[in-house]
C-alpha positions as CSV (number, residue, x, y, z in Angstrom):
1,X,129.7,38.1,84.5
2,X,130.0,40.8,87.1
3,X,130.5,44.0,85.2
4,X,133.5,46.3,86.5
5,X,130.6,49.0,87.4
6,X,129.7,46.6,90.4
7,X,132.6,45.9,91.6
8,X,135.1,48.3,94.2
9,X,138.0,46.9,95.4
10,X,139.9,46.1,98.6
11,X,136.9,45.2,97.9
12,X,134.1,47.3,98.5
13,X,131.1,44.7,98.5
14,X,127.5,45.8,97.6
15,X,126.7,46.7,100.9
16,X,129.4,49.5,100.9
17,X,131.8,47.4,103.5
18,X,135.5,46.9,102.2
19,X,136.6,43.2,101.9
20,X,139.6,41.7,99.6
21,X,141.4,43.9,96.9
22,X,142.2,42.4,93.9
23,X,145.3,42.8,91.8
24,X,144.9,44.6,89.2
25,X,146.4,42.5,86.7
26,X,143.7,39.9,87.2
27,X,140.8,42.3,86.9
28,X,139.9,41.2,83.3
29,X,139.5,37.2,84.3
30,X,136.9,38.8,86.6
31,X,135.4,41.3,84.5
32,X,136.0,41.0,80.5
33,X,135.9,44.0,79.1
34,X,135.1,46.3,82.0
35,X,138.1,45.1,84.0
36,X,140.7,44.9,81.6
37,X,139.9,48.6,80.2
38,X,140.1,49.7,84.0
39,X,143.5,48.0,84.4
40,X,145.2,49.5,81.4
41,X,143.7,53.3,82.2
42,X,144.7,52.6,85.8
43,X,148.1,51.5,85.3
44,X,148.5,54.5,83.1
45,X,147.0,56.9,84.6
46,X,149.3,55.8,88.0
47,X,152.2,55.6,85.8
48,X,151.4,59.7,85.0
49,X,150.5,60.3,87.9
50,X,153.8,59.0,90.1
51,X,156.1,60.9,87.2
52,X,154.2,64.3,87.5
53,X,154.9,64.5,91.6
54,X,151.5,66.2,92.1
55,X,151.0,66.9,95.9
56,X,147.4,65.6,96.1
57,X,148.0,62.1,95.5
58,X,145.6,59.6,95.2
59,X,147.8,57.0,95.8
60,X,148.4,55.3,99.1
61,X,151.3,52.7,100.5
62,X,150.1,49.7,102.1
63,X,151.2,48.7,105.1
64,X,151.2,45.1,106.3
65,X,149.2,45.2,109.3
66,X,147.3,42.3,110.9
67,X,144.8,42.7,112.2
68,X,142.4,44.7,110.3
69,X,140.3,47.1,113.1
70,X,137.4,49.3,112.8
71,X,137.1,51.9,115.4
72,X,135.4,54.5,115.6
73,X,132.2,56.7,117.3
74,X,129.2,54.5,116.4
75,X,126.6,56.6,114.3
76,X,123.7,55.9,116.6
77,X,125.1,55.8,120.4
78,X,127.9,58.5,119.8
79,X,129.6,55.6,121.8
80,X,133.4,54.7,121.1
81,X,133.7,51.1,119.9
82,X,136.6,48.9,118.5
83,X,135.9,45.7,116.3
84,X,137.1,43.6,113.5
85,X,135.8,43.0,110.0
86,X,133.3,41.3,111.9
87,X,131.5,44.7,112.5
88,X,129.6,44.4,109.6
89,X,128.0,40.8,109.8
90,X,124.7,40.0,110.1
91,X,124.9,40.0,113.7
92,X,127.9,42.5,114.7
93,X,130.5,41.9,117.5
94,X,131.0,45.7,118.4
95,X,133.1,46.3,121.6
96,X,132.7,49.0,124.0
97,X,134.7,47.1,127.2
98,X,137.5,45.2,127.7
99,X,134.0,42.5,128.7
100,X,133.1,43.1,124.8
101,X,136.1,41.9,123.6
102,X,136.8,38.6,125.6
103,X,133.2,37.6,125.5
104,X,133.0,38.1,121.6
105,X,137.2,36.9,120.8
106,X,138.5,35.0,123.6
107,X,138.9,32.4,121.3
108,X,141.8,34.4,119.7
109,X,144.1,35.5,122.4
110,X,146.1,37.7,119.9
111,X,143.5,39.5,118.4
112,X,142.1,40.2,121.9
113,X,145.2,41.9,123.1
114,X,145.1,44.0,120.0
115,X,141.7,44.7,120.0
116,X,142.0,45.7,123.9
117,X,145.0,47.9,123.0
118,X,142.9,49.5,120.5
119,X,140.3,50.1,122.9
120,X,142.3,51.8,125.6
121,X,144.1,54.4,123.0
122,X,142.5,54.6,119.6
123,X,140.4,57.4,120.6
124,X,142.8,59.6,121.5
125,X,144.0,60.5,118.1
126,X,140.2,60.4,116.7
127,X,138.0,62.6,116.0
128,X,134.7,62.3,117.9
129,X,132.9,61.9,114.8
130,X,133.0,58.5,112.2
131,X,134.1,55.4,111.7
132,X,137.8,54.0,110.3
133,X,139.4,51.1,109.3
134,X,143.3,50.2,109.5
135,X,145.7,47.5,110.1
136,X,147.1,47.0,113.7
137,X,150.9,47.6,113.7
138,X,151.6,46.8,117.1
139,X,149.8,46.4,121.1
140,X,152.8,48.1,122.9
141,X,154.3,44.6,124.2
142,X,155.3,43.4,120.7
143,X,157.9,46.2,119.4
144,X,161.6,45.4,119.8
145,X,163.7,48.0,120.9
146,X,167.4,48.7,119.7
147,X,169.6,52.2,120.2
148,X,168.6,54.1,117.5
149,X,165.9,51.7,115.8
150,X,162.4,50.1,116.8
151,X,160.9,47.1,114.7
152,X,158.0,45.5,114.8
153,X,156.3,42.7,113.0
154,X,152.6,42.6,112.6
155,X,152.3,40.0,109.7
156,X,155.0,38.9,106.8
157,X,156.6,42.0,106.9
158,X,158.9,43.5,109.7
159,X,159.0,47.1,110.0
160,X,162.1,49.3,111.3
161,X,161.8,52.9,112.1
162,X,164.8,54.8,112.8
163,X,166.3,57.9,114.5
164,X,163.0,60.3,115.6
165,X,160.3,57.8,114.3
166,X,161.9,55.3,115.9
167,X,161.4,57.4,119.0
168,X,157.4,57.9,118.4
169,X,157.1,53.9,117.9
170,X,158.8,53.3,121.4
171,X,156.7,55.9,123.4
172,X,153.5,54.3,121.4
173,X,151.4,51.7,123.4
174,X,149.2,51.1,120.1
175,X,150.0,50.9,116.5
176,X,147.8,51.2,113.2
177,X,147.8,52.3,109.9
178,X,144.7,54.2,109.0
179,X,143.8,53.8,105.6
180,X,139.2,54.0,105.4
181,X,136.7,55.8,106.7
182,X,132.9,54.8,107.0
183,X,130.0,57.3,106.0
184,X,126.5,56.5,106.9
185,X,123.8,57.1,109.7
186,X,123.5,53.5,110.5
187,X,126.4,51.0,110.7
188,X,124.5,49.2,108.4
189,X,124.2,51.6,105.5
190,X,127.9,52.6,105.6
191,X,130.4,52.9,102.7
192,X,133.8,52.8,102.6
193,X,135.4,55.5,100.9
194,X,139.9,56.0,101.2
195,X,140.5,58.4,103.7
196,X,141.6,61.7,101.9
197,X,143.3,63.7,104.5
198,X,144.6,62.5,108.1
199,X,144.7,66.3,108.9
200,X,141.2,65.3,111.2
201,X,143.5,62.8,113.0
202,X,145.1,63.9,116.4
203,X,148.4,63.1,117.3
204,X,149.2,61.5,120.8
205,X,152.4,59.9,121.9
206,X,150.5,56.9,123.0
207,X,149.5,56.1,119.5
208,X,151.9,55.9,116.6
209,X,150.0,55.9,113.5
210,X,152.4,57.0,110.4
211,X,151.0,58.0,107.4
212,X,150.2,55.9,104.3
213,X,150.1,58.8,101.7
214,X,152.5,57.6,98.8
215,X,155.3,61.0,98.0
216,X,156.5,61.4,94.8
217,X,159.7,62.6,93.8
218,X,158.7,62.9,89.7
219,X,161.1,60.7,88.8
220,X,160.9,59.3,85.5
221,X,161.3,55.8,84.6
222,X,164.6,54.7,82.8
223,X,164.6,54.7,79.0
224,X,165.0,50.8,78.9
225,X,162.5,50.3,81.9
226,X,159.5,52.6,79.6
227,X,160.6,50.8,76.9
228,X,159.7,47.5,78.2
229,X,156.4,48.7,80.2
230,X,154.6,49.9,77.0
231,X,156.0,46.7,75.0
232,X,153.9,45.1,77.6
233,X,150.4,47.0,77.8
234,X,151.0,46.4,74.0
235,X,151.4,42.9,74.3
236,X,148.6,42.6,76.9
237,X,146.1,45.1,74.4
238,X,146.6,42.4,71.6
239,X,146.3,39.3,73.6
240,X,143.0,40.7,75.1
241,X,141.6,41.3,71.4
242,X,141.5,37.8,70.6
243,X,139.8,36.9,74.1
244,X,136.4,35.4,74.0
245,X,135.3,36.2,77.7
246,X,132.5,33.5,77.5
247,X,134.7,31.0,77.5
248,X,136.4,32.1,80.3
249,X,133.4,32.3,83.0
250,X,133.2,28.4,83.1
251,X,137.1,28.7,83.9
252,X,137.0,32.1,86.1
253,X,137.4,30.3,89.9
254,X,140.3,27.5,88.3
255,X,142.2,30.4,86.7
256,X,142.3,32.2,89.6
257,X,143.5,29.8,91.7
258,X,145.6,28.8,89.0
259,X,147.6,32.1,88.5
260,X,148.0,32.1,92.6
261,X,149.8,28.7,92.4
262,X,152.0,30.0,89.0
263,X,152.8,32.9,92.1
264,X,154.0,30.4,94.5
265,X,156.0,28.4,92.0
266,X,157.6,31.4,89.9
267,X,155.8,29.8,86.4
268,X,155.0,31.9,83.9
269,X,151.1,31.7,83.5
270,X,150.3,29.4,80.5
271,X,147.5,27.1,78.9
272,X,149.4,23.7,79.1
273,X,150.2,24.5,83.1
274,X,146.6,25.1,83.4
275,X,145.5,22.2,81.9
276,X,148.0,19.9,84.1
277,X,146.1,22.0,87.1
278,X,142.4,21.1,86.0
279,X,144.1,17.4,86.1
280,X,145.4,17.7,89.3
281,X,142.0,19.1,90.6
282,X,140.9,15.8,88.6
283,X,142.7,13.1,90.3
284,X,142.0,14.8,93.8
285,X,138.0,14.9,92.8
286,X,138.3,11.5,91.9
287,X,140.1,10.6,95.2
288,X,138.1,12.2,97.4
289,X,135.1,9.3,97.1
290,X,134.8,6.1,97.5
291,X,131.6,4.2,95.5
292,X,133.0,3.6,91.8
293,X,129.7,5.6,91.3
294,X,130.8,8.8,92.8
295,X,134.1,8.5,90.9
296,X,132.8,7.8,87.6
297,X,130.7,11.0,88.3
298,X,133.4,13.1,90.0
299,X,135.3,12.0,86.7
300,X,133.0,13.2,84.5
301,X,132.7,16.7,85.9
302,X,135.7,17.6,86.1
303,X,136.8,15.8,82.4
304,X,134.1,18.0,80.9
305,X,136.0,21.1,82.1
306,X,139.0,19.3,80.9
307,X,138.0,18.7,77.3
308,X,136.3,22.4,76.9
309,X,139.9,23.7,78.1
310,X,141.9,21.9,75.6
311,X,139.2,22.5,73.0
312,X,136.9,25.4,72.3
313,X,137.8,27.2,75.0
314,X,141.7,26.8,74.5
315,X,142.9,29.8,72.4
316,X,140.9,32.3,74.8
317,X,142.1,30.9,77.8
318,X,145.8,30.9,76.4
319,X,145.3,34.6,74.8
320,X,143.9,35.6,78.6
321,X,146.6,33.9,80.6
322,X,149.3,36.0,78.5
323,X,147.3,39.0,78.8
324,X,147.8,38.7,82.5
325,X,151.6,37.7,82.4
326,X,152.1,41.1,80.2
327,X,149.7,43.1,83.0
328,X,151.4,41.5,85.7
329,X,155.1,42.1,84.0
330,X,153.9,46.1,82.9
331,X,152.7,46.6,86.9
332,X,156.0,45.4,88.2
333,X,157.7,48.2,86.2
334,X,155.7,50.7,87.3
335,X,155.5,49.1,91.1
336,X,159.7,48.8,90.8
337,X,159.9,52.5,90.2
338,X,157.3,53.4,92.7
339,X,159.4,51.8,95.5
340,X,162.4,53.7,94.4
341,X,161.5,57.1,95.4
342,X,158.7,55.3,98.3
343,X,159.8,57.2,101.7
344,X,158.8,55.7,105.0
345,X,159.6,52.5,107.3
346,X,162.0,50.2,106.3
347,X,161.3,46.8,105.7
348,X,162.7,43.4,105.2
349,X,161.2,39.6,105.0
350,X,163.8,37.4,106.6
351,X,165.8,39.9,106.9
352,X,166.0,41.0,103.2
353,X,165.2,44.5,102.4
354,X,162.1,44.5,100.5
355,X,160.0,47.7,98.9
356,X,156.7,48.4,100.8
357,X,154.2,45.8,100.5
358,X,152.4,47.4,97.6
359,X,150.0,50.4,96.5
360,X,146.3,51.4,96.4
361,X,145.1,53.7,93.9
362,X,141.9,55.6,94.5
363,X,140.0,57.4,91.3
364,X,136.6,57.4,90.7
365,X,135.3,55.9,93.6
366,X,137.5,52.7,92.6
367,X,140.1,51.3,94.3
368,X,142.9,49.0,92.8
369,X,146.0,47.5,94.5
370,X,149.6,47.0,92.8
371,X,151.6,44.9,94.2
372,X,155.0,43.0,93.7
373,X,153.4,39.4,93.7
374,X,156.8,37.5,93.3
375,X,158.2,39.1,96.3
376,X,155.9,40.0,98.5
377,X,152.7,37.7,97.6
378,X,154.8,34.3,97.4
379,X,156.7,35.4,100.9
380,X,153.0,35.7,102.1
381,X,151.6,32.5,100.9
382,X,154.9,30.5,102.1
383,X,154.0,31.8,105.7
């Protein structure tokens, strides 16, 4: 089992580069031990932390960008290059010219005219030194303008800005939310680290990048609302006691895919769902060949997996299932209360006014996301 000391999420992978967060909420079908104790001191520590409006926050908003860019001076040429994630593969597409960028995406018209729009007026609110990672908000062409209001919509999310802001977003040519920065000599050996201040950011009316610093206003949750968010962590604490994580690592991959689907479907995660989801898997195993050999094989498998879910492995998958509906239910809380005083654009999917698409939490050289799955998560995956 990977132990929470090797793992840094949205994600950091071992090479230092940032990849998928994780909710937090599933951290312990992950990582045992490590990951659920991270999870409760997280979402307590957060919890504190929003009610105490401290200035230095350490939480971020995220903003639903698409695509993700990194941009940036390059460590060894002093040279300014856009790129995507795929900066960091084994062999890099790092774009210096509008040439770069059609040779190594033309495949992808969208992404080039972002990427080309990211070219032409990134720089000019960077500073000359280091490397940063956002999400694209918008190329210039795809913001709609209205009399008072500009909107645009980069991914499942569309973002209104009003009165002044609205203003900067129609003078801007590029969009993006900064949100990392790189540290390294070499683009190999780089690490992602949050960025802490965007005080070394310029500002430039050709590039509207707003910032993703979560404000507090100290508000306290309601009585009823605190009552219910430590009923959960308790809930969650003594459902994780009686966990065996052993038996879940044969399970890890299904459960997660599991507790995605009880996302799209609004069911509350549980051991006789799970079971009719290993079946499922089953049948399609099964189907998927054709030689009564391969099926009777493909059965097998997957009945194996079958039989140690309804058997020894049943109670800790059923005690780890409702620690995750009590993490998930104590998050939404705390994420419920954190949109209530969240200032910034306003957004809506189709058109109803949602909260921001979630927070990041950086302590410790960790990173954890919170996020309101049944809102914005199953808008997402219905896309």
């Amino acid at each position: 089992m990977i132990t929470f000391l090797q793992y840094l999420a949205e994600r950091e992978t071992p090479d230092g580069k940032l990849k998928h967060l994780q909710h937090i909420e599933d951290l312990h079908v992950d990582h045992g031990e490590s990951g659920f104790k991270h999870a409760t001191a997280e979402l307590a520590r957060v919890k504190k932390h929003v009610e105490s409006a401290k200035a230095n926050s350490s939480l971020s908003q995220k903003i639903d960008g698409s695509p993700a860019v990194i941009m940036g001076h390059h460590p060894e040429t002093g040279k300014y290059f856009v790129a995507s994630k795929s900066a960091f593969n084994k062999d890099p597409k790092i774009n210096y010219t509008h040439a770069d960028i059609e040779k190594n995406h033309g495949h992808a018209p969208g992404l080039v005219e972002k990427l080309k729009s990211a070219l032409d007026h990134g720089h000019k609110i960077l500073p000359k030194h280091g490397v940063f990672q956002g999400d694209v908000l918008h190329s210039g062409s795809d913001v709609t303008h209205g009399k008072t209001t500009a909107s645009f919509k980069p991914n499942t999310i569309e973002y209104t800005a009003h009165g002044d802001e609205a203003e900067k977003v129609k003078k801007s040519k590029f969009g993006v939310a900064l949100h990392t920065e790189y540290h390294g000599k070499t683009l190999d050996s780089m690490r992602a680290a949050p960025i802490k201040s965007h005080a070394k950011f310029s500002s430039h009316s050709d590039v509207y990048s707003p910032s993703v610093a979560y404000k507090s206003a100290g508000q306290k949750m309601s009585e009823s609302d605190e009552k219910k968010f430590h009923e959960h962590m308790t809930a969650a604490k003594e459902s994780h006691s009686k966990t065996n994580y052993s038996h879940i690592e044969p399970h890890r991959d299904h459960i997660n895919t599991y507790i995605n689907q009880t996302v799209r479907s609004g069911e509350k995660p549980n051991h006789t769902g799970y079971v009719r989801h290993l079946e499922a898997i089953k049948i399609k195993a099964v189907g998927s060949v054709k030689t009564e050999k391969a099926k009777s094989a493909k059965s097998d498998l997957h009945q194996f997996t079958i039989n140690l879910a309804k058997g020894d492995h049943k109670n800790s998958i059923a005690h780890a299932l409702n620690t995750q509906h009590h993490l998930q239910a104590a998050k939404d809380l705390l994420v419920k209360h954190m949109d209530s005083s969240a200032e910034g654009l306003e957004a809506k999917i189709n058109g109803k006014k949602v909260g921001p698409e979630g927070y990041v939490s950086s302590h410790r050289g960790k990173s954890s996301k919170f996020v309101n799955r049944a809102e914005f998560s199953r808008a997402n995956f219905a896309r």
